[in-house]
N, C-alpha and C positions, 0 to 999 in steps of 0.2 A: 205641622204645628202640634207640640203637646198638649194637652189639658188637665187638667185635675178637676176634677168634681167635686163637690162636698155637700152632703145631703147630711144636715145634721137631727133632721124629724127622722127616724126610721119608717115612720108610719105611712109616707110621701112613696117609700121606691118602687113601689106597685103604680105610681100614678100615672096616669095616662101625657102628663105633661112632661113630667119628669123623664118618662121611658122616651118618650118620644125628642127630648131634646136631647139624651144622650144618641140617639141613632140617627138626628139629623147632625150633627156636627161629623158622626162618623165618616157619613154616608156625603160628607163635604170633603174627605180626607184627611181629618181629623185624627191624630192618635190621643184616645180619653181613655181615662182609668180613673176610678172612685182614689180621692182621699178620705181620713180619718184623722178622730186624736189618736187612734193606735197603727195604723200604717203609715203616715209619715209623707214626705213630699218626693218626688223625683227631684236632682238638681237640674236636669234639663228641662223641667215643665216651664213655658212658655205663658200661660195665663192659669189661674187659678179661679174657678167659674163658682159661687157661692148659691145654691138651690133652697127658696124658703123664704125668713123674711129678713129683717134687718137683724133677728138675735144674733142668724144663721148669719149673718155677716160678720157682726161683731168677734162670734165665736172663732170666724177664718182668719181674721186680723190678728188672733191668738196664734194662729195654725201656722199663718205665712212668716211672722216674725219680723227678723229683720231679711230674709231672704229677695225683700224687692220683687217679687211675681206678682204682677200689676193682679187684681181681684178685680173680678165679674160678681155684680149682684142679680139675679134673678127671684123675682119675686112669683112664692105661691103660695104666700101669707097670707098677711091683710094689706097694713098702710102701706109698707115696703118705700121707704124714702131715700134710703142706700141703696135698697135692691129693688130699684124702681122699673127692672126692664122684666115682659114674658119673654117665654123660653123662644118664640119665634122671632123675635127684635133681635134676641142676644146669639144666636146661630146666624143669621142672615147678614147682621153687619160687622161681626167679629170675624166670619172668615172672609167678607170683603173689604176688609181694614177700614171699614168705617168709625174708626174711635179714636180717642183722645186718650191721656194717660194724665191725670190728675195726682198732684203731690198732696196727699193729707195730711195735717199736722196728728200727730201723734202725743199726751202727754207720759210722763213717767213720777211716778211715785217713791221716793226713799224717805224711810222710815228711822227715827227713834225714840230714846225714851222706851217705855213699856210695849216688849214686843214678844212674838211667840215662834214659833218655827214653824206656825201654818202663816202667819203672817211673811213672814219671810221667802216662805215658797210661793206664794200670789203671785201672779203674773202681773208686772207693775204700771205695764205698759196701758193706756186709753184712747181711743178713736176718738170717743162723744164727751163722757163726763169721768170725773171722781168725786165722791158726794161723802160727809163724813154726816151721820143722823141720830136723831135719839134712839137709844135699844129702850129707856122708859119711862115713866111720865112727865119727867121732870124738864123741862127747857135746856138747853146747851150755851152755855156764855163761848162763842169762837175766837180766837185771837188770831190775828192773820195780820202778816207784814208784805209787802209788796218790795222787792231789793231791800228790804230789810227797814222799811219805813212801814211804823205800825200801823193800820186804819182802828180805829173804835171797836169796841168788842161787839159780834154780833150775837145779840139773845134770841134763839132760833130754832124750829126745832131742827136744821142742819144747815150746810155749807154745801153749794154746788162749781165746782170748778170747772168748765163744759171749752170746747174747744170751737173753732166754726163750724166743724159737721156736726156737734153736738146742737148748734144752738136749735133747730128743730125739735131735739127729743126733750127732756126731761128740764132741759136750762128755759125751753120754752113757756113748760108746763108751770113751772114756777113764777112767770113774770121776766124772764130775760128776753135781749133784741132778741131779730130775728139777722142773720148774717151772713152774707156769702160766702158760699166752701172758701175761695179761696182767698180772702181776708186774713193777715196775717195776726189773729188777734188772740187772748181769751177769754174769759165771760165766768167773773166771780159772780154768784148769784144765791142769798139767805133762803134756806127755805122756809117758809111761814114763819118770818121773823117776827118780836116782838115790840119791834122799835119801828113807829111810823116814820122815823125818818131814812130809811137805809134802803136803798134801791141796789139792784146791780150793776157792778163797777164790771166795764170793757177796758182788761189792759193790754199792751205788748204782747206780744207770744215768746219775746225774750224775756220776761219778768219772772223772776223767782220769788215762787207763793211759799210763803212756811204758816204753817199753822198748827194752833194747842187749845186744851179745850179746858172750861171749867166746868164741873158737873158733878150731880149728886150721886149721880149713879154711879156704878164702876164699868159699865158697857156701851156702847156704842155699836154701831153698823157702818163699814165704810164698804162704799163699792165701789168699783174700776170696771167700768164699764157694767157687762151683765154679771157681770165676778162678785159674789158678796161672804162679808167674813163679819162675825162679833170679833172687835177686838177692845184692847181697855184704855180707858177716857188718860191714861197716863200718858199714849201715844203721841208723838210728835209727827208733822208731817212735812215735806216739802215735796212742792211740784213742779216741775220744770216741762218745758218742752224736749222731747226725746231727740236722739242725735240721729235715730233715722225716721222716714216717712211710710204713710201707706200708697202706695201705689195704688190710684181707682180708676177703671174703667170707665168712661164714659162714652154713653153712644152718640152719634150723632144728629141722632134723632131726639137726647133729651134734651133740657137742662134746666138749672134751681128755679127758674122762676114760673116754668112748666109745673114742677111736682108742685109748687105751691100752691099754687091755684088750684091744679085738678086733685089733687090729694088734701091738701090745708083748706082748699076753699075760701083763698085769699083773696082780700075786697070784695065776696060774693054778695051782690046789693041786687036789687030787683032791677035800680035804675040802668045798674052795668051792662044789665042782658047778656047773651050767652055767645 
């Protein structure tokens, strides 16, 4: 079995977790070798193992592409929701095939109207969310069609487009569901909007989102995932579900309703006990 590793903290490779799960997988038979953004993947690499927390994942799903090498999350972060496993779960039951291979929805972004050639060069692709925000003081009127059927403008200071592995991170933080990975759905969600009546809308994961903005400024923040860029309020956007998937490791030992609880601290009541 190949590996790739990716340690995106440099500050981690001295760590004693770190060290040690590179030489337990070896010492399994294992042939490991560090990736990079500047060294590149092996075609033959068999799993792609993610070290750190969920950034350090996001960052891999840039790395892997569309190459399909199912991703390992190991967490030696903090919350690590994606990379919910330590280094001795993900050595032990990865080379005794204890795992699952999970299809993530992927989104993609194409752009017009007022664009730039950094915008262009962005990596278009999202695991979690795409969030368009105020760059300044001013509210954001959103304009968003659903297959091309318009909903109400939302006055906000942003728009959250969040996928199901998203709905945990940022779509949560806002007031969106909470969703099972593999629910085939997306999760339109205002961020601190200014209309009490607009809640987040759960559509299709076949629904084409376009969206344009009205605003007094001329800047904006959009980001894709951990990827951010000022771009200008002239931007148009649409977002569609991508034509391929993230491949995700899952052990056998996790799953979602697991990380909820011991991570989210879901339903934690006195009366529940422990």
């Amino acid at each position: 079995m190949k590996i790739a590793v990716y340690l995106r903290n440099r500050n981690l490779e001295k760590d004693a977790r770190y060290l040690g799960l590179m030489d337990r997988f070896r010492s399994r038979g294992a042939e490991v070798y560090e990736a990079g953004e500047n060294s590149g993947i092996a075609d033959d690499t068999d799993i792609f193992v993610s070290v750190g927390g969920d950034g350090t994942f996001l960052s891999s799903a840039v790395l892997v592409g569309d190459k399909g090498i199912p991703v390992l999350g190991v967490n030696l972060g903090r919350l690590g929701f994606l990379s919910e496993n330590t280094p001795d779960e993900a050595v032990d039951e990865v080379m005794a095939g204890k795992y699952t291979i999970e299809e993530r929805i992927l989104l993609k972004a194409s752009f017009s109207g007022e664009t730039d050639d950094a915008l262009m060069q962005m990596y278009p692709y999202a695991l979690n969310e795409i969030t368009i925000h105020r760059a300044g003081p001013a509210m954001l009127g959103i304009d968003v069609s659903i297959d091309g059927n318009p909903l109400p403008t939302y006055w906000a200071d942003g728009l959250l487009v969040a996928t199901s592995s998203g709905s945990t991170a940022y779509s949560l933080s806002v007031g969106g569901p909470i969703v099972m990975p593999d629910s085939k759905v997306l999760i339109v969600s205002p961020i601190a909007p200014h209309n009490l009546n607009v809640r987040p809308l759960v559509v299709p994961v076949t629904s084409e989102i376009s969206l344009s903005l009205r605003a007094r400024d001329e800047k904006v923040f959009l980001t894709i995932d951990n990827r951010s860029l000022e771009v200008s309020t002239g931007l148009k956007m649409d977002i569609s579900m991508a034509r391929f998937s993230l491949k995700r490791i899952r052990l056998c030992s996790s799953n979602f309703i697991k990380a909820l609880t011991t991570k989210l601290f879901w339903g934690e009541d006195i009366r529940n006990g422990r």
